[in-house]
Structures are given as C-alpha cells and as structure tokens.
C-alpha positions in Angstrom: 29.8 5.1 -86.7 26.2 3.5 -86.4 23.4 3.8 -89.2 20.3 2.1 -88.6 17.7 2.0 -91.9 14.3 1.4 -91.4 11.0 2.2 -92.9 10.9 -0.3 -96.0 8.2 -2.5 -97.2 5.8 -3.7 -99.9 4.4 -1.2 -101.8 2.7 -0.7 -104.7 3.4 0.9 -108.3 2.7 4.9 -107.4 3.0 4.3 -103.5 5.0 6.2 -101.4 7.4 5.0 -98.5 9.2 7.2 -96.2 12.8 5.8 -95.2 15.0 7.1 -92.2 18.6 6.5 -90.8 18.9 7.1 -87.0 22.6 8.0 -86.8 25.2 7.8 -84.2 29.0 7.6 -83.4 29.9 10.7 -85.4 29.4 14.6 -85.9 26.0 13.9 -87.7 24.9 17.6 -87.6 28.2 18.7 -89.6 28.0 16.0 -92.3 27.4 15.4 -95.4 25.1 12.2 -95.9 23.7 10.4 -99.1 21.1 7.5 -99.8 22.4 4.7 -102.3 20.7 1.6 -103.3 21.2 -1.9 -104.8 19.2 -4.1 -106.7 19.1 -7.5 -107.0 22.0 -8.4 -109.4 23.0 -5.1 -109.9 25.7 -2.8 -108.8 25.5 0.1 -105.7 23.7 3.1 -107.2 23.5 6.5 -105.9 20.4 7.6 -105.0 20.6 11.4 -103.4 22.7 13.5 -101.4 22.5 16.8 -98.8 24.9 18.8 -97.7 25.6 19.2 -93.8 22.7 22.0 -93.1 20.4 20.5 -95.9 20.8 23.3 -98.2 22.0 21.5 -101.2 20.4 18.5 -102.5 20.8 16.8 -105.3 19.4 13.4 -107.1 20.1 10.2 -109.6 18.3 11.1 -112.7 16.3 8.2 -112.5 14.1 9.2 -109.2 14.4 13.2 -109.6 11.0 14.7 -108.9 9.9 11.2 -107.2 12.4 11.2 -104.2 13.4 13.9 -101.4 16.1 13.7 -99.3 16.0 15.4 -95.8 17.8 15.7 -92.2 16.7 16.5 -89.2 20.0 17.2 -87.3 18.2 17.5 -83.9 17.2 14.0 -84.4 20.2 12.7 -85.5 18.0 11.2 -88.3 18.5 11.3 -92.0 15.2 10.2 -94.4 14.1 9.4 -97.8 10.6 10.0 -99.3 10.4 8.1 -102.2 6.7 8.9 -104.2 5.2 7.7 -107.5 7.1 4.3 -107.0 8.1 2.0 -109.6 8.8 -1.4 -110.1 12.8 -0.6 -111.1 12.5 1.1 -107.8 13.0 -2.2 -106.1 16.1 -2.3 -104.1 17.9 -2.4 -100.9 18.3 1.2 -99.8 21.1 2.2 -97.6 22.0 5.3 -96.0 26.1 6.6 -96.0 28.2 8.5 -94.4 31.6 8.6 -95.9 32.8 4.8 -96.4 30.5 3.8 -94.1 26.3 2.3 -94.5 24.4 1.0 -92.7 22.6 -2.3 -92.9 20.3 -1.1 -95.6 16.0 -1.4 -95.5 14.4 -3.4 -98.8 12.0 -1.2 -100.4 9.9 -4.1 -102.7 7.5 -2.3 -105.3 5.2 -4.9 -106.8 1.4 -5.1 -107.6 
C-alpha cells in the first residue's frame, strides 16, 4: 500500500487549499478511504470519510460545511477541499486506508 499527500501550503484565514492522495498497492476503487489530521501537540483527529463509490460522506463537526471529501477512482486519487480556513485548521493532514497513511501534507493557516 502507497499514499502520497500533496497539495499543502501557507494559506491564509478564509483560503482554500485543495489536498490529494495518489494511491497505489491496493484495490483503490473498492475502498473505503478517510482524511485525518494532527496538530502540533495534539492527538490524530478524523477529518472525513467516503465510502467506496463516493456516495456516503461524512465529516468532523469541526470542518462540516468548510471541507469536502472526494475520489476519483479512475485516478486512483483521493482529495480534500478544505474552504473558509482557519487558524485551528493548522495541521498535518493525512490520507488512510485502513491502518495505513501516508506521509501526510502540512496545511499552515496563518495571516
């Protein structure tokens, strides 16, 4: 299993970002995937998940109605729009596939 983050940055309060997980090693198009995230000093935090076909999504509290999780299982490629960003936003954001994550993409939200 390979996941490979990338699309973070420097952004500012009520910026957007768009995140994506180029996957491999696995039956991507059959799974069930989910976007989780850590800040500094804090503990993993789950951020969104979608169901195999992208027909069921569902979000953290704390970024429903900023964030959208999406697949594209052509592409082998899972993302994360994140809108209306805030500074408790800031984080390292990883996608996951069962026990498995990738390497993980900061997203820094700062003026």
């Amino acid at each position: 299993v390979q996941l490979v983050e990338a699309g973070g940055g420097l952004v500012q309060p009520g910026g957007s970002l768009r995140l994506s997980c180029a996957a491999s090693g696995f039956a991507f198009s059959a799974s069930d995937m989910s976007w989780v995230r850590q800040a500094p000093g804090k503990e993993l935090e789950w951020v969104a998940s979608i169901n195999w076909n992208g027909q069921d999504r569902s979000y953290a509290d704390s970024v429903k109605g900023r964030f959208a999780i999406s697949k594209d299982n052509a592409a082998l490629t899972l993302y994360l729009q994140l809108n209306s960003l805030k500074t408790e936003d800031t984080a390292i954001y990883y996608c996951k596939f069962d026990r498995w994550r990738g390497q993980g993409t900061q997203v820094t939200v700062s003026s």
